[in-house]
C-alpha positions in Angstrom: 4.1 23.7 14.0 4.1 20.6 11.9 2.2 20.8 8.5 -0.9 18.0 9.2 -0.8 17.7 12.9 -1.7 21.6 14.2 -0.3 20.6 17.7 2.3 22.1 20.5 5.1 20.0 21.9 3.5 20.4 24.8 0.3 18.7 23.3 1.9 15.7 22.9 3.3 12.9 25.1 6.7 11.0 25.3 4.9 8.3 24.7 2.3 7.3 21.8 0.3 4.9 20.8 -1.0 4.5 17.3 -4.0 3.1 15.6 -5.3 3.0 12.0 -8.4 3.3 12.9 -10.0 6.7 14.1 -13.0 5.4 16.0 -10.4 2.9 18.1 -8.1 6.2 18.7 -11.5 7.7 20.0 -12.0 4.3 22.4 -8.5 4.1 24.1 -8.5 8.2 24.4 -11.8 7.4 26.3 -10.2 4.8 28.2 -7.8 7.4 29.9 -10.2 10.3 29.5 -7.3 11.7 26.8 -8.9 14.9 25.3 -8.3 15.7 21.4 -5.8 17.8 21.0 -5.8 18.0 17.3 -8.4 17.4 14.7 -6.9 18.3 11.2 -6.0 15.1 9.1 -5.3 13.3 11.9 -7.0 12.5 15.3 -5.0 13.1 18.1 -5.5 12.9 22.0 -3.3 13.5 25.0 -4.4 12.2 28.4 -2.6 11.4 31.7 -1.8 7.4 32.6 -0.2 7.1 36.1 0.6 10.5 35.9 2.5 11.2 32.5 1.0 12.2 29.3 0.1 9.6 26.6 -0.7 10.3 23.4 -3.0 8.3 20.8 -2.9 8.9 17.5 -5.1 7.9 14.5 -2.5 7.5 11.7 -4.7 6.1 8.6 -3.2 3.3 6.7 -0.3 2.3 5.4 3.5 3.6 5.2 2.7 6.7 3.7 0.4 7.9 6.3 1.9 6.2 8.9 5.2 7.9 8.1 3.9 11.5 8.0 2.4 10.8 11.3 5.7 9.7 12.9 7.7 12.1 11.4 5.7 15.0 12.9 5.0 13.8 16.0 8.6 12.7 16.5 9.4 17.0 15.9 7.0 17.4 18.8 8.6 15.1 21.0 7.4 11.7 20.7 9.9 9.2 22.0 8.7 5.9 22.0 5.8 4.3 19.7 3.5 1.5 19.6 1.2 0.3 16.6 -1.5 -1.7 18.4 -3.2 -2.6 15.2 -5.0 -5.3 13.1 -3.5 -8.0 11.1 -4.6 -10.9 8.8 -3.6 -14.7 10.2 -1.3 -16.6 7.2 -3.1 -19.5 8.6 -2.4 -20.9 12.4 -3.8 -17.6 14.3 -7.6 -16.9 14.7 -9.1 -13.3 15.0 -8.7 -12.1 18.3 -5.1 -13.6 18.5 -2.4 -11.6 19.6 0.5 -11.0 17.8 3.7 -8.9 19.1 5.9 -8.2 16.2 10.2 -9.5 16.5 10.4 -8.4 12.8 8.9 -7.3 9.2 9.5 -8.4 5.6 8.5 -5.7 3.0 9.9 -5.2 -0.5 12.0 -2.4 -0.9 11.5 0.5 -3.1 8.8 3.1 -2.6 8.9 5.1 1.0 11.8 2.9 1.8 13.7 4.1 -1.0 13.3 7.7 -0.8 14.6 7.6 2.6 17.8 5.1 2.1 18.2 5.2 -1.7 19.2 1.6 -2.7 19.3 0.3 0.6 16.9 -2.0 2.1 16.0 0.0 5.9 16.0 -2.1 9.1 13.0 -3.4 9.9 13.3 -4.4 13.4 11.8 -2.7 16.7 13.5 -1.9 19.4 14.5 -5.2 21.2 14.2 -4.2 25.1 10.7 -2.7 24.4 9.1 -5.7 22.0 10.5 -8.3 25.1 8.3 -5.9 27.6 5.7 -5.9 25.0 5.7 -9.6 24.4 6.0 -10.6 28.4 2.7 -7.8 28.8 0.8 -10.1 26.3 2.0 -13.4 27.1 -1.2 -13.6 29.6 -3.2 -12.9 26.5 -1.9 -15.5 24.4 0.6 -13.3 22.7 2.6 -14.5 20.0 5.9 -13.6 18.8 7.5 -13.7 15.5 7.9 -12.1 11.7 5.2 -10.3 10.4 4.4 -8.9 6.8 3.9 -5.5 5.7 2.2 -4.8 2.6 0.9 -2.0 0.4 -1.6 -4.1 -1.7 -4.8 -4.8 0.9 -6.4 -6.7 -2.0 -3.1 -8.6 -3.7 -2.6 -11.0 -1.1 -3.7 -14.7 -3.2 -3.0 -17.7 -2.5 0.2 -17.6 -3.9 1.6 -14.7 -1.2 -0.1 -16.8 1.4 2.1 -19.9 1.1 5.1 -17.9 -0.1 4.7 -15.8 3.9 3.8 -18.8 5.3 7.2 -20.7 3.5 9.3 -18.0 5.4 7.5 -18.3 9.3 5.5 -15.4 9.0 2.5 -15.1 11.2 0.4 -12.7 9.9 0.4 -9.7 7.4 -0.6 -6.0 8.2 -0.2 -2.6 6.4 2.1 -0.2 8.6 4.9 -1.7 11.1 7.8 -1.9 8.7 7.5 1.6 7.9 7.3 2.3 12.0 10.4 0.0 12.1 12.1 1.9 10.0 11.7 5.3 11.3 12.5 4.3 14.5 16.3 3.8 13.8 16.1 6.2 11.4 14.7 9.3 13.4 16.0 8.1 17.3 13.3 6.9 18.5 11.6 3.7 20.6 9.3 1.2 18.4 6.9 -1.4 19.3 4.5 -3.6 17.1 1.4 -5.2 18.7 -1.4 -6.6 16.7 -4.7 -8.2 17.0 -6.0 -10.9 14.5 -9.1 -9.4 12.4 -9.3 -12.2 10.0 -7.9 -15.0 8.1 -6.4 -13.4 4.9 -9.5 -13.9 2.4 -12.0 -14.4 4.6 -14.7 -11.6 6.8 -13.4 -9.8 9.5 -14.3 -10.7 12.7 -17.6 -8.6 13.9 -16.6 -6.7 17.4 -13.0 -7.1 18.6 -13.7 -3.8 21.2 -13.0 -5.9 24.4 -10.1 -7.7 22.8 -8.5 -4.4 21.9 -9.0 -3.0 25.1 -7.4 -5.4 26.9 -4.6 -5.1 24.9 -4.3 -1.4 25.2 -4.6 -2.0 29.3 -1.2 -4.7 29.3 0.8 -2.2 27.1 -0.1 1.0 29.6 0.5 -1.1 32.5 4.1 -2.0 31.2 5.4 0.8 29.7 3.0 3.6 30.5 3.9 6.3 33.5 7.3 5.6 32.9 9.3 7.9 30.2 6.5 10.5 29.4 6.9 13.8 32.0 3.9 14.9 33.7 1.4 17.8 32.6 2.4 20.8 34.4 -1.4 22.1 34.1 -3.2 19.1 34.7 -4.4 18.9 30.9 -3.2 18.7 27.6 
């Protein structure tokens, strides 16, 4: 049993989704009547969609977390993962925008170093599922294109801004490279979808609940039911 998720392989789904945020893990497990199936460090919940188990996870933020959460759930069978997270517009998208990540630019070093030494990791998802992602959210206004994943929440000035916005970036978020990288790394699918919270520098936007929801509703309808087995007791 892994060290911060206290879960089975049978607990979890082929499938996962992942969120920072632990109350928004707590709204899409409601959405499919998921049932938590761990509680320690990390929420997680494993319900049925179209008759296959998918799993929700909250994995905190940033690579660290997110990395610890990928790592053990891949070792309890995850094999395909989507981020549906927030992210802050370099300056053409508005919050509530949809974003569906083709790429990310981080610096190397840190995580990315202790896993490939001094190589810089890909940081691309897997192609076939980001162009089932990206068709999904096309009726949403879904965007695709480079995104930015940073450590520093709070060091993003001007200067970052421009320099992003000089290499076609859309928006700037806290956890896909890291995903990105793991997924080469450890075998298995990735997927980066993100909703617009805010113009870098300015408020967040006050309730994006529906927004989110219908998000989470495309990405189950186009890749949900089809690579996760089925519970053979009818719950997690």
């Amino acid at each position: 049993m892994p060290y911060h998720i206290k879960a089975r392989p049978e607990d979890v789904g082929e499938l996962v989704i992942g969120v920072g945020d632990p109350a928004r893990a707590a709204l899409f497990a409601e959405r499919i009547g998921a049932q938590l199936v761990n509680k320690h460090r990390y929420p997680v919940y494993t319900g049925l969609y179209k008759g296959s188990r998918v799993t929700i996870v909250g994995h905190g933020i940033g690579g660290p977390s997110i990395a610890i959460a990928l790592e053990e759930l891949r070792s309890l069978g995850m094999r395909k993962f989507i981020r549906i997270g927030t992210a802050g517009s370099l300056g053409d998208l508005r919050p509530g925008d949809v974003v569906v990540a083709a790429s990310s630019a981080a610096k190397c070093g840190g995580l990315f170093s202790a896993y490939m030494g001094d190589f810089c990791p890909p940081l691309s998802p897997s192609p076939l599922l980001t162009a089932k992602l990206y068709e999904a959210l096309k009726g949403l206004g879904g965007r695709l294109g480079l995104v930015i994943s940073s450590d520093a929440f709070y060091a993003e000035g001007a200067d970052a801004v421009r320099l992003w916005r000089s290499w076609g970036a859309l928006a700037v978020e806290m956890e896909c490279a890291t995903a990105m990288a793991l997924g080469w790394l450890r075998g298995f699918e990735v997927g980066c979808v993100l909703v617009i919270s805010n113009i870098v520098g300015g408020p967040a936007a006050e309730d994006l609940t529906k927004r989110f929801l219908e998000v989470f509703d495309a990405v189950l309808e186009v890749v949900g039911g089809s690579s996760s087995s089925p519970l053979s007791s009818g719950s997690p």
